[in-house]
C-alpha positions in Angstrom: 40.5 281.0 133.6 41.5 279.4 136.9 43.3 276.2 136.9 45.0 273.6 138.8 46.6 269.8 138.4 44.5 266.8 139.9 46.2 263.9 141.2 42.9 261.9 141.0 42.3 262.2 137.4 46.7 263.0 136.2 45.4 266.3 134.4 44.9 270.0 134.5 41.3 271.0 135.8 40.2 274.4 134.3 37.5 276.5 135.8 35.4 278.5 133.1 34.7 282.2 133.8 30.9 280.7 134.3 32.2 278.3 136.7 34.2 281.0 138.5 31.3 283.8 138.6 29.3 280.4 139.8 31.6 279.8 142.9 31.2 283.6 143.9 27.6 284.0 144.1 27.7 280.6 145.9 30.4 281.6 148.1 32.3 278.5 147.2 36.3 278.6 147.4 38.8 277.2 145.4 40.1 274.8 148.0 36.5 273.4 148.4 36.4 273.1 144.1 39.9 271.0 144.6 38.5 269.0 147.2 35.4 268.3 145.6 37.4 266.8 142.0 39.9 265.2 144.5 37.1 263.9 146.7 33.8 263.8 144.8 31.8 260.9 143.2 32.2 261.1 139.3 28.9 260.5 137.4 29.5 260.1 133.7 26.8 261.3 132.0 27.8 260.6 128.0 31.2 259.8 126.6 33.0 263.1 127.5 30.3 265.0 130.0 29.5 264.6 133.4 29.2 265.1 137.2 31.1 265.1 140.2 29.5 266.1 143.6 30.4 266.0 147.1 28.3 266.4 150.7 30.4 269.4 152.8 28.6 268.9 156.0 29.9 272.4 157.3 28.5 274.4 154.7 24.8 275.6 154.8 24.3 274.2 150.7 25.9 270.8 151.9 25.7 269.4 148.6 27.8 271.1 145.9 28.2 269.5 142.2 30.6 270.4 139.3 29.3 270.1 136.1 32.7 269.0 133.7 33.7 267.6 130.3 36.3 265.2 130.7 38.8 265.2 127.8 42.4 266.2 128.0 41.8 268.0 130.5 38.7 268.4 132.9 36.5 271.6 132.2 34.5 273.0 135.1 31.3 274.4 133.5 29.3 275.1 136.3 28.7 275.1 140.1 26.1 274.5 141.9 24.8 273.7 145.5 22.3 272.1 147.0 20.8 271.7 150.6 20.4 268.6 152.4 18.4 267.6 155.1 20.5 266.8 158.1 18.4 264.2 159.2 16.7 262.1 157.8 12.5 262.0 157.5 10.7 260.4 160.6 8.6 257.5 159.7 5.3 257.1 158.9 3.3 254.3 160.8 0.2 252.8 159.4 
């Protein structure tokens, strides 16, 4: 397993074998992981699990989201990616 120290949360970040085989297929580095904890909006979802995405406007999948349990440390699960429109939907007039 992969890991690194984030200043944002003060503790180690692990990335599962899932996560990293994730980040692979999704061409997604490990800079762009640290930057995304660092960076990304933290959506708790329960006591101890949750999300933190980020919008990378230079990549293709613009959107790319870290599913992690937050304990003792901070357990990357999985990576995913989504794509965002660039601009937004043109109006509809009645």
């Amino acid at each position: 397993m992969e890991s690194f120290q984030s200043a944002r949360f003060g503790k180690r970040v692990w990335l599962t074998n899932h996560a990293i085989e994730s980040m692979a297929k999704r061409d997604v580095t490990l800079h762009e992981i640290m930057r995304l904890i660092e960076e990304g909006e933290y959506r708790a979802k329960g006591e101890t699990h949750g999300w933190i995405f980020r919008h990378f406007p230079k990549r293709g999948d613009n959107l790319m989201c870290a599913a992690v349990v937050n304990k003792q440390t901070i357990i990357v699960n999985r990576i995913s990616n989504l794509i965002l429109a660039r601009y937004p939907p043109k109006p509809t007039y009645r």
